[in-house]
N, C-alpha and C positions, 0 to 999 in steps of 0.2 A: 148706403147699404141699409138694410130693413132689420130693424131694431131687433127682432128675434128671430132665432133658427131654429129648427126640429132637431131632435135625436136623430131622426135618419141622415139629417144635411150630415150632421157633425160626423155621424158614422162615415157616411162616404169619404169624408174630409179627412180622416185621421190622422193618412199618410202623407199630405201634404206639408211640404215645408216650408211653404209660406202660410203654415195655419199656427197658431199658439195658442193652445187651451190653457184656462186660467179659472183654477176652483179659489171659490172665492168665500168658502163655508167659514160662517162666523158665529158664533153664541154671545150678545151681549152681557147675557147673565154668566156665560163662561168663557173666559177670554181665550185659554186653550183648547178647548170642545176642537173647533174648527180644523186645526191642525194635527189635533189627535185624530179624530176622523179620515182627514187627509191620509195620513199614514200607515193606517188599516186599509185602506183600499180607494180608487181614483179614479178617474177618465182616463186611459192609458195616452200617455205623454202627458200630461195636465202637468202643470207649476202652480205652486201655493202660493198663492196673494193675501197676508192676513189683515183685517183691516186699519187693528190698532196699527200694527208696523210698516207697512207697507201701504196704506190707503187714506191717510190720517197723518197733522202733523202735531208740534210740538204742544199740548193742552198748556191754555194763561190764563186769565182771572175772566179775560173775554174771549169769543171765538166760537166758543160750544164744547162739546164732550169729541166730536172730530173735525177738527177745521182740517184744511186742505192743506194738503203736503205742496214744500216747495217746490214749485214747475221743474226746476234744477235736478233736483230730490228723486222727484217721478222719471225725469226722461232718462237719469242714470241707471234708477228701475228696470224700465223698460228697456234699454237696451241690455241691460246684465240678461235680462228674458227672450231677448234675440228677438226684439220687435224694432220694426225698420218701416218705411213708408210702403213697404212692398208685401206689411203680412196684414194677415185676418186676425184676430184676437175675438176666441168667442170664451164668452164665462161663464159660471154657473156656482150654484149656489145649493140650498134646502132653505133658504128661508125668504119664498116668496120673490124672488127673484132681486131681494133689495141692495145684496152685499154684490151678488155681482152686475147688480145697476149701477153701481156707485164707478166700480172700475168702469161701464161702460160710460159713463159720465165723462170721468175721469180724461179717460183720451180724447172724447170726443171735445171735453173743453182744452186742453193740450193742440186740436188740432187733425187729431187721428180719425178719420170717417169710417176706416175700414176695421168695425168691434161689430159685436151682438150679444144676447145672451141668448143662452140656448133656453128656450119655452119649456117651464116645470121645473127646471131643474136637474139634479141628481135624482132624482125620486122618476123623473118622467126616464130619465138615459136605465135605468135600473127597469121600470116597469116594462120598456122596449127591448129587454132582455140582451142587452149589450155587454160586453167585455167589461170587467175593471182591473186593477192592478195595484199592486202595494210598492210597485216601481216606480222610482225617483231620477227623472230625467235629465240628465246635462244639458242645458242650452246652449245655444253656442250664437255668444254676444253679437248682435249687429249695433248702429247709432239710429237713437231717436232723436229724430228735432225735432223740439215742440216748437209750438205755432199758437201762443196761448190766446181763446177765445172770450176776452172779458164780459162780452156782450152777454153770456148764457149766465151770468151771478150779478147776483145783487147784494150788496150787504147792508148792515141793518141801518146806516143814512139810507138806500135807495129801496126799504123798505117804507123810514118812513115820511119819506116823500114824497112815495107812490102817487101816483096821476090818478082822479076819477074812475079813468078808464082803465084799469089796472085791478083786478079781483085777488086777491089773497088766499090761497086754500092751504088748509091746514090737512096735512096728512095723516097724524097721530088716531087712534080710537076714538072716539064721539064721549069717554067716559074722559077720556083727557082733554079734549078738545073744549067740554064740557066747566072742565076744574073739579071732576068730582075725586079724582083720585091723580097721584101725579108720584109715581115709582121711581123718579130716575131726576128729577130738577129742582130746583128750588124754589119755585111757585107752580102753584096750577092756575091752568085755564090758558087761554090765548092770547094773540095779538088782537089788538081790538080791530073789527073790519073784517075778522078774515071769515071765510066758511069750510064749513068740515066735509073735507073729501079725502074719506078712510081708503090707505091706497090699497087694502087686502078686498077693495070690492070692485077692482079691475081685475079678477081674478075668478074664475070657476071651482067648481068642487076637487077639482083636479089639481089644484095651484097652474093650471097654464092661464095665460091671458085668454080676456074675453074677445070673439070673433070682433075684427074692424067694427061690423055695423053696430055691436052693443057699446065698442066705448067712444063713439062718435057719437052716438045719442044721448053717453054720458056725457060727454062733454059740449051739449050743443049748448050750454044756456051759455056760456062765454066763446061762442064762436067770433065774435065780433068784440074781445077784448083782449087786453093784452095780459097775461097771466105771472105770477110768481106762485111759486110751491114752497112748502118748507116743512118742516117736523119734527122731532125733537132734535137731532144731530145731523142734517144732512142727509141720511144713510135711506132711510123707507121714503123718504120721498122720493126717490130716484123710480120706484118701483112706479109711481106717477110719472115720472119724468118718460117712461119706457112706453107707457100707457099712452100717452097724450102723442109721443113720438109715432108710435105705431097706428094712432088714429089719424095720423097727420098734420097735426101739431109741432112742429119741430124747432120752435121759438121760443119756448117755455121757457122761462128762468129761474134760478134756485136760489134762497137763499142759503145758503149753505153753514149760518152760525146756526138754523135756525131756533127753536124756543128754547133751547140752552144757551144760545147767547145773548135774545132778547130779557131773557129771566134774571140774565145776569146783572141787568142794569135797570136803575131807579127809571121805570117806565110804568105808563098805565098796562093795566092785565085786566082782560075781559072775561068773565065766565057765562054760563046760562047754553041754553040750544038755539042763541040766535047772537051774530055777530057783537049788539053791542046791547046786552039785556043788562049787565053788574061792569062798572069800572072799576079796579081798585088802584088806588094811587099810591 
């Protein structure tokens, strides 16, 4: 299935019951925004996916700020949401499409092929002049069996193990990427090796993704390599992961502790505007 959908598809889609809407609105500077939101008005039939609780698992001294919920965990999720091999799962977000990349992530390493996010967001389903609702749906539970994909994660041994051929991009700000400023972890600056590919510049004035031919030409200098993403917690790099998908890329792999849980441990950290300008040890 093709990594994003329009507001018109999902319109059309509403009434299907093999479709599952999943707002996936999150504020990391506000843990509740997201579900407050939700509750004031929604995609009509939409189900709340929050990320701490629902997309995200238990935080330990390693792992990052969201390591991944157990497989177990998620497929009991999903099926409480009456998701079964036989539905669509499209999700959305307001921020950039990263929280509900993450669910689309999510399934698709679980196994599940048939997810999207809807292109823009709520901002675009809104701007399309569409229906919303402050009504809270009952699902009605089917079985997920997950089918887990190890091959799409790397963790931070098969980061740094990485093969030659293997490019590193950092998805974070270029101000982070950088070490000049660092909000949220306990070091700045990078993994050393990696390059800075800010995932908000997949992305037009609009928040919808840029047309195929501009993020194939973003991505052509690693056409002939094999790729890992990461960024502070998993979560915005996904919004690359949608990017690279949609260019046709669809091998990507994430690390998902990412520099929250490389930060966490006595490792070199790189700073400067070029991969490996400052190591600090």
């Amino acid at each position: 299935m093709q990594a994003l959908v329009t507001p018109q598809w999902l319109k059309d889609h509403l009434d299907d019951e093999n479709v599952v809407i999943a707002d996936c609105r999150f504020a990391l500077s506000a843990a509740e925004a997201g579900a407050e939101d939700y509750r004031v008005d929604h995609i009509p039939g939409a189900l709340y996916f929050d990320l701490n609780r629902d997309l995200s698992g238990h935080k330990s001294e390693h792992g990052g700020r969201h390591p991944l919920p157990d497989p177990a965990k998620l497929a009991s999720l999903f099926s409480q949401a009456g998701i079964d091999e036989n539905v669509t799962v499209i999700a959305y977000d307001d921020q950039e499409m990263a929280m509900a990349g993450r669910l689309w992530w999510l399934l698709r390493y679980l196994g599940h092929d048939k997810v999207a996010v809807l292109d823009g967001g709520y901002a675009a389903w809104k701007q399309a002049g569409f229906a919303s609702t402050a009504d809270v749906p009952t699902p009605k539970p089917r079985t997920f069996t997950p089918n887990v994909r190890q091959d799409m994660l790397v963790d931070i041994q098969g980061v740094r193990e990485r093969s030659e051929q293997t490019v590193l991009l950092d998805s974070r700000a270029a101000e982070r990427y950088r070490g000049e400023v660092e909000p949220l972890d306990p070091k700045a600056g990078h993994i050393p090796g990696a390059l800075s590919f800010f995932y908000k510049e997949n992305l037009a004035a609009d928040l919808t993704m840029l047309p195929v031919e501009k993020l194939q030409a973003r991505i052509a200098d690693f056409a002939k390599q094999d790729i890992i993403v990461y960024c502070g917690s998993g979560v915005t790099a996904c919004t690359n992961l949608l990017a690279f998908h949609a260019a046709g890329r669809t091998d990507v792999k994430l690390y998902a502790g990412s520099w929250s849980d490389w930060s966490s441990y006595d490792l070199p950290v790189a700073k400067g505007p070029t991969p490996a300008e400052v190591i600090e040890e």
